[in-house]
C-alpha positions as CSV (number, residue, x, y, z in Angstrom):
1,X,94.7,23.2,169.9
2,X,96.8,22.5,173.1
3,X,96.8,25.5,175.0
4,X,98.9,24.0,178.2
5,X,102.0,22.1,179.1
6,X,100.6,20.0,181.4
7,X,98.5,18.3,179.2
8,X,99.5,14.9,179.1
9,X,100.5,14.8,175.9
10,X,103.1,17.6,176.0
11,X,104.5,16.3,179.2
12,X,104.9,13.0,177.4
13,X,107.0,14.5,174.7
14,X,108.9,16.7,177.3
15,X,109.7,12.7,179.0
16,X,110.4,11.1,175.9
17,X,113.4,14.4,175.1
18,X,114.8,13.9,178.5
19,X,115.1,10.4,179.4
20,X,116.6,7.5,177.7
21,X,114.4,5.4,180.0
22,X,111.2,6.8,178.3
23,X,112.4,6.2,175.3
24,X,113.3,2.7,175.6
25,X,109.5,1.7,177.1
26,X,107.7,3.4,174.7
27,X,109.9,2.2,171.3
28,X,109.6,6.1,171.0
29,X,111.7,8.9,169.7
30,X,111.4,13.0,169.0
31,X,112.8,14.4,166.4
32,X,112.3,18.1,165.7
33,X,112.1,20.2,162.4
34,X,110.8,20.7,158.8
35,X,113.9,18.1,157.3
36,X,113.6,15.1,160.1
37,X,110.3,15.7,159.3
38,X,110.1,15.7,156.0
39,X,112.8,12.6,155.5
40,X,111.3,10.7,158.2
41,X,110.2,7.2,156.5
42,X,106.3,7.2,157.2
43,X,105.9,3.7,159.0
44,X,107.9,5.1,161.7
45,X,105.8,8.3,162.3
46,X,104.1,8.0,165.4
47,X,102.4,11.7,166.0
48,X,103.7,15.0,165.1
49,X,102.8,18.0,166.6
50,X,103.1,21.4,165.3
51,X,103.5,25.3,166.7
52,X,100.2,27.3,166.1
53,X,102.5,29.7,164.1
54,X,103.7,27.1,161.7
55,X,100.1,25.4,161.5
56,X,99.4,28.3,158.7
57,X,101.7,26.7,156.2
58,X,99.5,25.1,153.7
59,X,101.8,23.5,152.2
60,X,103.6,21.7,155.3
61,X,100.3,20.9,156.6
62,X,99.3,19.0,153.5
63,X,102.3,16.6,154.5
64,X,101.1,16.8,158.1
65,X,97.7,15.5,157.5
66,X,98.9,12.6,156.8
67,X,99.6,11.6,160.3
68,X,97.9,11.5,163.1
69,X,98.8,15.2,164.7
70,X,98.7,17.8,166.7
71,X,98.2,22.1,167.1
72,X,100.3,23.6,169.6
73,X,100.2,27.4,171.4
74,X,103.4,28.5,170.3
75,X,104.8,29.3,173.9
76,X,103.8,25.9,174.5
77,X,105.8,24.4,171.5
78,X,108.5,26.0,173.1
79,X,108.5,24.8,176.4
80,X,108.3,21.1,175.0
81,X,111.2,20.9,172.8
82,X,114.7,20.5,173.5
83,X,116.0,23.0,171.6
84,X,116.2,27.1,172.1
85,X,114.8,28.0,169.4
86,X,112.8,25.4,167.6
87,X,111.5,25.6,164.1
88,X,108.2,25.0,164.7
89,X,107.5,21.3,164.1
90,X,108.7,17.9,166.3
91,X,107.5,14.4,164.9
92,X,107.5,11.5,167.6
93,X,109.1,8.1,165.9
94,X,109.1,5.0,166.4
95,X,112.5,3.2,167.4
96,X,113.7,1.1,164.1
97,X,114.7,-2.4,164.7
98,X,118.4,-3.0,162.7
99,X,119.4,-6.8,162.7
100,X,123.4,-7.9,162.7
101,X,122.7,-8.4,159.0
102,X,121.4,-5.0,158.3
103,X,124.6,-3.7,159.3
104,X,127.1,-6.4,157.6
105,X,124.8,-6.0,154.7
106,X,126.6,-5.8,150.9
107,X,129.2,-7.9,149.7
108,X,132.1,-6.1,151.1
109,X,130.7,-4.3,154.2
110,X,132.0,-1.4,155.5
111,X,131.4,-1.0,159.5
112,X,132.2,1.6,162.3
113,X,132.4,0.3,166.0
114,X,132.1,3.0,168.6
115,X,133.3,2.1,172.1
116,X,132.0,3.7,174.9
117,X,131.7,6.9,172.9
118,X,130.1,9.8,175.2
119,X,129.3,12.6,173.1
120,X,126.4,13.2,171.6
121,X,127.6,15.4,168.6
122,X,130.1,12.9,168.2
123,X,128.1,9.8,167.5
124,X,125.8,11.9,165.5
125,X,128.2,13.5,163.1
126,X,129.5,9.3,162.6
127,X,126.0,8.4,161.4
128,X,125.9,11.5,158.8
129,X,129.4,11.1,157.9
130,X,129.3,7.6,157.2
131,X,125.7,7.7,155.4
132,X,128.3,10.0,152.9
133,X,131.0,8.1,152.9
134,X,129.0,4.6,152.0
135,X,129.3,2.5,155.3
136,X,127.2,-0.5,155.6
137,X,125.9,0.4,159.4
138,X,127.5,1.1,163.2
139,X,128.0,-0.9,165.9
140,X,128.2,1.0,169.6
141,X,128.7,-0.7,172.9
142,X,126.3,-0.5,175.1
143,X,128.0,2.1,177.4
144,X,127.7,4.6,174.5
145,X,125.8,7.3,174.3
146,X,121.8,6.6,173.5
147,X,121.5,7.1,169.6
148,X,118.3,8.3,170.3
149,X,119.0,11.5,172.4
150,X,117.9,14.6,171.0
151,X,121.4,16.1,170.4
152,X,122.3,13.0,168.7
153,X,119.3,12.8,166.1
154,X,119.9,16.6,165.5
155,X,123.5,16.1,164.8
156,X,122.6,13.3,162.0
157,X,120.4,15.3,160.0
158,X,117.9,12.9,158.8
159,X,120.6,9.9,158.6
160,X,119.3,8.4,161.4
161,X,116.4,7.1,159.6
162,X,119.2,5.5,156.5
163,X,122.3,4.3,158.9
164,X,121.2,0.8,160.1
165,X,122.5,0.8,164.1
166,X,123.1,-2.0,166.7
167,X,124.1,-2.1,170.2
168,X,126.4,-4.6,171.0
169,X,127.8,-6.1,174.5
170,X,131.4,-5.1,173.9
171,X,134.0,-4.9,170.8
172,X,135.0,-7.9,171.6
173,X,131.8,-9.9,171.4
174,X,132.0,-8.8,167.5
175,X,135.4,-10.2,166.9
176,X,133.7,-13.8,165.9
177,X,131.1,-12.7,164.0
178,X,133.4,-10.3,162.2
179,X,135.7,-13.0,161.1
180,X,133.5,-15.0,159.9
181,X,132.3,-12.6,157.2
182,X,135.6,-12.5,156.1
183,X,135.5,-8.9,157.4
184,X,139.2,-7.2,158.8
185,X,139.4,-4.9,161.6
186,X,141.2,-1.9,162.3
187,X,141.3,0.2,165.2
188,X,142.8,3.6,165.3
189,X,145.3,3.7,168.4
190,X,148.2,6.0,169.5
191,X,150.7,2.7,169.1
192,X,149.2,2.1,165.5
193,X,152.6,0.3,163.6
194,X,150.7,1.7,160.0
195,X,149.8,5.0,158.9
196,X,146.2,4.6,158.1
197,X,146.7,5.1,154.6
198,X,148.8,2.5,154.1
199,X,146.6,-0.2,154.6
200,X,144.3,-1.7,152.0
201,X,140.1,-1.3,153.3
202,X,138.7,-2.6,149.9
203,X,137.5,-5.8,151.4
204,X,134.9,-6.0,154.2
205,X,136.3,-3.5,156.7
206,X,135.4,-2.4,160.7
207,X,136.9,0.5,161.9
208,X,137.2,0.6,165.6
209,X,136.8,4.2,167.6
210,X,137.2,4.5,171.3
211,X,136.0,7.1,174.0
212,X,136.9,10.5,173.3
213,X,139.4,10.8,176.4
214,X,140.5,7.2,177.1
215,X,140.9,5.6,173.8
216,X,140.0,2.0,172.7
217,X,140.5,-0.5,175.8
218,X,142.9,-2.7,175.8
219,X,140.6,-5.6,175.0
220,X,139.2,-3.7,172.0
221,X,142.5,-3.0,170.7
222,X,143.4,-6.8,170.7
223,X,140.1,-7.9,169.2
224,X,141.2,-5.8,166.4
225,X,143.5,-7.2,163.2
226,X,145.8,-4.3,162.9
227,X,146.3,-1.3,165.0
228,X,146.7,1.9,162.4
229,X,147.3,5.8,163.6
230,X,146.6,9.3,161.5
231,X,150.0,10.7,161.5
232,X,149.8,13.5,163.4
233,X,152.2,17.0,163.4
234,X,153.0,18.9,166.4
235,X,151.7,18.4,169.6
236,X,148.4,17.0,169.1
237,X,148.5,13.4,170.1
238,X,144.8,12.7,169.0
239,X,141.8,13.8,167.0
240,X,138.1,14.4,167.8
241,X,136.3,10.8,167.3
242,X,134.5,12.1,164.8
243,X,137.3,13.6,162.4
244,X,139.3,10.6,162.9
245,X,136.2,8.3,162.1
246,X,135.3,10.7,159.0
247,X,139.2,10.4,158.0
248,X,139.3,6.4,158.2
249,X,135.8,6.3,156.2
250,X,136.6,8.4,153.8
251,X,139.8,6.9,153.3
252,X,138.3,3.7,152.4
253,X,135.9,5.0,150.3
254,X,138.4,7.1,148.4
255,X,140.6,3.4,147.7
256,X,137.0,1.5,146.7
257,X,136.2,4.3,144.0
258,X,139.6,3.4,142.5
């Protein structure tokens, strides 16, 4: 049993919760608690660890064993995970590799693009949201948030490990690629000529979703085919990323049921 946070293990999984760098030289991940656990797809298990409390749970364990693992003092446990109080289990992960054609996979594809999106929360609840909804994968630019921050793999709820991702230069290094897989593009924008329910997403279809305060940039904007806006009643000018994305994606899948 590990009885101290300076072991080097420990400290390892303390590096790999707090810096994006870590993460990206090991091909690591953490994600903590009995469902990322349990959903986790077993070739990407690296080494779990568990609390000394939660070690007497025969039945958890029997799933544990299958990995190589660890026992941890439980006021140790607590010191190495990120959140306040942790359930007693954290399974480190190896980073999945999506191609372009994991996330333009299916006939009529169904895609998110996420520009420059910040919050954590935000780009987590878009993974978990579109897993429901049916989307084909996400696109973020590379000045979004890491996928693989703690927050954001807690805010997924074990879609991470279903919702093929890429990381892309910019929206507008997409617009090709999108075109030629006969795939139409709308980004949600204050100056949006359509309501977004008046548009037709039953063929291959990218919704585009900019920073939380500043929008799509300009360049997105014209990358996109058609500019659409959520009507919107009094003052509010905007919505939350993630409602409007969950809106737009729902949307579509609402029209491809029909």
């Amino acid at each position: 049993m590990i009885t101290s946070v300076s072991n080097a293990k420990i400290k390892n999984v303390m590096q790999l919760n707090q810096k994006a760098k870590a993460r990206r030289e090991q091909g690591l991940f953490v994600a903590e608690g009995r469902k990322m656990f349990l959903e986790a797809p077993e070739a990407w298990v690296s080494q779990v660890f568990v609390s000394e409390t939660f070690s007497q749970d025969g039945e958890l364990m029997a799933q544990v064993e299958k990995y190589a693992y660890e026992i941890v003092k439980d006021s140790v446990f607590r010191q190495m995970c990120d959140t306040k109080t942790p359930q007693g289990i954290l399974t480190v992960l190896k980073l999945p590799s999506w191609s372009e054609e994991d996330v333009l996979a299916g006939k009529n594809p169904l895609v998110m693009v996420l520009e420059d999106l910040q919050d954590p929360g935000n780009a987590g609840t878009i993974l978990r949201t579109g897993e429901g909804a049916g989307v084909s994968g996400v696109f973020l630019t590379k000045t979004c948030v890491d996928i693989t921050n703690p927050k954001v793999i807690r805010s997924t709820m074990g879609s991470i490990y279903r919702m093929p991702f890429l990381y892309v230069e910019d929206v507008v290094s997409l617009e090709q690629k999108l075109k030629e897989k006969g795939i139409r593009s709308f980004a949600a924008h204050l100056k949006g000529e359509n309501s977004y329910d008046q548009e037709s997403y039953k063929g291959g279809t990218a919704f585009f979703i900019g920073n939380e305060g500043k929008g799509l940039t300009d360049q997105a904007a014209e990358a996109a085919d058609c500019l659409i806006r959520i009507p919107m009643c009094g003052k509010v000018e905007s919505l939350n990323a993630a409602m409007a994305s969950g809106i737009l994606m729902y949307e579509a899948a609402r029209q491809r049921r029909g």
